[in-house]
C-alpha positions as CSV (number, residue, x, y, z in Angstrom):
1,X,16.7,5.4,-1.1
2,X,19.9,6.2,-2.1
3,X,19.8,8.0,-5.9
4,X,21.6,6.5,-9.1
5,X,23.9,9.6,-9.1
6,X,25.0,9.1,-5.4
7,X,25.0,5.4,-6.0
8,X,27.5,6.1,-9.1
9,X,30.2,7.3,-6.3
10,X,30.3,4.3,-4.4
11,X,33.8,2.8,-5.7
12,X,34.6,1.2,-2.3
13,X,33.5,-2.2,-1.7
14,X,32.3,-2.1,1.8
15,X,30.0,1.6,0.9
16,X,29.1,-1.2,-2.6
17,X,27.7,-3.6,-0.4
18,X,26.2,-1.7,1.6
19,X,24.2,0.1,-1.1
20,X,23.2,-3.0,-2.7
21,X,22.3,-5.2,0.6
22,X,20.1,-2.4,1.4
23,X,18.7,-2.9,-2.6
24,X,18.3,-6.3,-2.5
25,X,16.4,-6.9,1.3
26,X,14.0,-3.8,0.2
27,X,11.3,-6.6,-0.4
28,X,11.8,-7.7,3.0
29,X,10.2,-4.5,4.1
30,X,7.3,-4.7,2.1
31,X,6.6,-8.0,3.3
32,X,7.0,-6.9,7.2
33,X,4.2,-4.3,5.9
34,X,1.8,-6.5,3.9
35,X,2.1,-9.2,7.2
36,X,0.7,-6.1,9.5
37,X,-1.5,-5.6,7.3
38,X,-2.9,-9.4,7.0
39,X,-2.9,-9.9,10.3
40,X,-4.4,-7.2,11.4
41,X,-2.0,-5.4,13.6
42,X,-2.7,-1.6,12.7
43,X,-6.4,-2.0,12.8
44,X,-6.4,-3.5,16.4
45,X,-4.1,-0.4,16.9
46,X,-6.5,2.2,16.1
47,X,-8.6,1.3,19.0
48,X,-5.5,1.9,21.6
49,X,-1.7,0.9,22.6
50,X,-1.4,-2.8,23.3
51,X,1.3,-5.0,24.4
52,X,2.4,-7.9,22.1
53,X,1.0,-10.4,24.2
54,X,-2.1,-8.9,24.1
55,X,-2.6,-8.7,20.3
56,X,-1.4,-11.9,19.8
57,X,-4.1,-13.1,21.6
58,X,-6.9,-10.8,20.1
59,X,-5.4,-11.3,16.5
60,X,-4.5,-15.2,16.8
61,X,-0.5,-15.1,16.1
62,X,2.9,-16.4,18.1
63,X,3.5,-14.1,20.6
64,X,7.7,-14.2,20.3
65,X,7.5,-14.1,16.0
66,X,5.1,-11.1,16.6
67,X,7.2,-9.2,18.6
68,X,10.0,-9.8,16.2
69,X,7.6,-8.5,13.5
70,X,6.5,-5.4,16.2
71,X,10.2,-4.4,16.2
72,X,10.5,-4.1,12.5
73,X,7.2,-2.3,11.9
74,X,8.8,0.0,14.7
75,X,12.0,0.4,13.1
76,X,9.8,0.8,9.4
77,X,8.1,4.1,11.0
78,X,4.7,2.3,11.1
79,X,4.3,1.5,15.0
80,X,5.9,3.5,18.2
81,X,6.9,1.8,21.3
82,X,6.4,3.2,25.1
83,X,7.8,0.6,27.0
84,X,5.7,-2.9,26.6
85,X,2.8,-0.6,24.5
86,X,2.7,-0.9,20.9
87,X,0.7,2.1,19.0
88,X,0.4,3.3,15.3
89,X,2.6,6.1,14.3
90,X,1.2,9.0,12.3
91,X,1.8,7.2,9.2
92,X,0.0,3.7,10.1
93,X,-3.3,5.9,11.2
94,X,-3.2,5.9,7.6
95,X,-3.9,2.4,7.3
96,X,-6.8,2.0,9.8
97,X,-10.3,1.8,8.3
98,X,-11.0,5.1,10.1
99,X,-8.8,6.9,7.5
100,X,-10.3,9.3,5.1
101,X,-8.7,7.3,2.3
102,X,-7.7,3.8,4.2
103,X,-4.3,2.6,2.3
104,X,-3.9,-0.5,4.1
105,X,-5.6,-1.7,0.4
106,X,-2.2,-1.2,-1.1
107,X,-1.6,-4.8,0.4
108,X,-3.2,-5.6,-3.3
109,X,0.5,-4.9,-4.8
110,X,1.5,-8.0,-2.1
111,X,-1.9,-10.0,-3.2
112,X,-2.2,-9.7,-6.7
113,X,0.8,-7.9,-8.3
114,X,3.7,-9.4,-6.4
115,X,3.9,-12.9,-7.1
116,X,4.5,-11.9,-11.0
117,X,7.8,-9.6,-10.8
118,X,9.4,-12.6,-9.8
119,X,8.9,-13.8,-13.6
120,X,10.6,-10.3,-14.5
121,X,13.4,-12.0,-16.1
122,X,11.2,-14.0,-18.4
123,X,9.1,-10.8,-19.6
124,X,12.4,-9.0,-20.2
125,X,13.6,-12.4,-22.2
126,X,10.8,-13.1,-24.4
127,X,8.6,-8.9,-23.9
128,X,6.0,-11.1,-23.3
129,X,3.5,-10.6,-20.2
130,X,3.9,-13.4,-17.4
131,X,0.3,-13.6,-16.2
132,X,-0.2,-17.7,-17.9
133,X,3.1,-18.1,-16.2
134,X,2.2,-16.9,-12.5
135,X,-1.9,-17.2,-12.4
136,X,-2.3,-19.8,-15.0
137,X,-4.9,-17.6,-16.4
138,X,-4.0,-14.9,-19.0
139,X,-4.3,-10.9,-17.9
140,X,-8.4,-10.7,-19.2
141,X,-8.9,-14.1,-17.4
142,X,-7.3,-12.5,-14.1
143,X,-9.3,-9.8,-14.1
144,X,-12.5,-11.0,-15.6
145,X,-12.1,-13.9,-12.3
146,X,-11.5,-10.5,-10.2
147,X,-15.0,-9.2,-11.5
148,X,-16.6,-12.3,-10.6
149,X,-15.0,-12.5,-7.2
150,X,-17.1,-9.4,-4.7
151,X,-14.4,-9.4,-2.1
152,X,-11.8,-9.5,-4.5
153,X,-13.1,-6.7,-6.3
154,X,-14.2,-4.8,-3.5
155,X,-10.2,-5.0,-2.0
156,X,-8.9,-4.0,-5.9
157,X,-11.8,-1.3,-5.9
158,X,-9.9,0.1,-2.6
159,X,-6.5,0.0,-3.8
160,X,-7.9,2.7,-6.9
161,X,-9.2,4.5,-4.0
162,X,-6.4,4.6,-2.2
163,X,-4.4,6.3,-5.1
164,X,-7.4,8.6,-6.2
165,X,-8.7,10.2,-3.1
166,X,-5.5,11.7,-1.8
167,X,-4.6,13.4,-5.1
168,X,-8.2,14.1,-6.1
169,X,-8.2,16.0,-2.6
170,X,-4.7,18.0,-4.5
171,X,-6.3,18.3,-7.6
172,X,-9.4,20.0,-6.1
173,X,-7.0,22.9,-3.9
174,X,-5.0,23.6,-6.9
175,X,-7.6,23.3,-9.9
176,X,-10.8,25.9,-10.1
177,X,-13.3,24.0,-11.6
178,X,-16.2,25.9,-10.8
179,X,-16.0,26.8,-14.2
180,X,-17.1,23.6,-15.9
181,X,-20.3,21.5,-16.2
182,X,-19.3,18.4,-16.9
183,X,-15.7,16.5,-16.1
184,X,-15.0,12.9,-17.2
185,X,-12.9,10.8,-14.7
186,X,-12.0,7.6,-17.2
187,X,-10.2,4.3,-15.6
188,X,-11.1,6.2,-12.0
189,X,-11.9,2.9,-11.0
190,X,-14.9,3.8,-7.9
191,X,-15.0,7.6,-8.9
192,X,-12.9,9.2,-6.0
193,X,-11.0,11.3,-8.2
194,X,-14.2,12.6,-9.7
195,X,-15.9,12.8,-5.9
196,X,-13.2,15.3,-4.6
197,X,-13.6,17.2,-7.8
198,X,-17.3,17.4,-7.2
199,X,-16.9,17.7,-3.6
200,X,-14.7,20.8,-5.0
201,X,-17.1,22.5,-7.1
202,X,-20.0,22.4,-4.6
203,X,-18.2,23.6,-1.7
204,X,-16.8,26.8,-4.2
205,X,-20.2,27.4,-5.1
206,X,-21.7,27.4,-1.9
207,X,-19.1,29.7,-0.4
């Protein structure tokens, strides 16, 4: 992503548009990324390279949009290609169930957070928030019906994992805290801040 001080230089049209095609189509990416996700496609990659016809078959999708999709998730860094065999790239292991800290739960920000920047405009018109307007439910109704909903709140209770594990795990190399008894982790949503910290403290005390 280009910077705002290397965007500032771009005076000619063509290097303009450019720039801000690239801008504007961003959301296209995260789209090809929330669709592998949703259907599926890094997950049935952990287990092995496969063809597209093959995981359009396991994974129930068209065969020539999926390939189209394939291409993209290549291009994106999340998949590399050997001929006909699709398999994860370093990156996308990350997004296997396998994982330490699975991220493929960021597909939340496609789920739940998504559909209301597109009332951006709105918010910035009125600094109000835009949940009525997206959810028909204001923000504690959205996520008091997120409480109520298990699988719902099991995939948003993943998304804070996501986030928490990997830079609990930085926190806990950088940090002694062998020296203290008792540490809060507050809005940790499951705790894995607070589990690497622990995880931390008894592996410095035991060595």
């Amino acid at each position: 992503m280009a910077t705002g001080f290397a965007a500032a230089g771009l005076t000619e049209p063509l290097d303009a548009l450019n720039h801000l095609n690239e801008l504007v189509t961003r959301y296209c990416e995260s789209q090809m990324f929330f669709a592998g996700c949703s259907l599926g496609i890094f997950e049935a990659l952990s287990n092995g390279p496969a063809t597209v016809g093959n995981l359009a078959a396991r994974l129930g999708f068209h065969a020539g949009a999926g390939e189209r999709l394939l291409i993209c998730l290549e291009r994106l860094g999340l998949l590399t290609r050997d001929g006909e065999q699709y398999s994860n790239s370093g990156l996308a292991d990350h997004l296997t169930s396998s994982a330490p800290a699975p991220l493929a739960t960021l597909l939340v920000w496609g789920k739940l957070f998504y559909p209301i920047w597109g009332s951006l405009e709105n918010a910035v018109r009125e600094n109000s928030p835009r949940w009525q307007e997206t959810f028909g439910f204001t923000q504690q109704e959205t996520f008091a019906n997120l409480y109520r909903d298990a699988d719902a709140l099991r995939r948003f209770c993943g998304v804070m994992r996501a986030y928490s594990i990997p830079q609990g795990k930085l926190l806990a190399e950088t940090f002694d805290f062998t020296q203290h008894r008792c540490i809060p982790d507050v809005a940790g949503g499951p705790g894995g801040l607070l589990s690497r910290r622990e995880r931390d403290i008894r592996t410095c005390g035991e060595s």
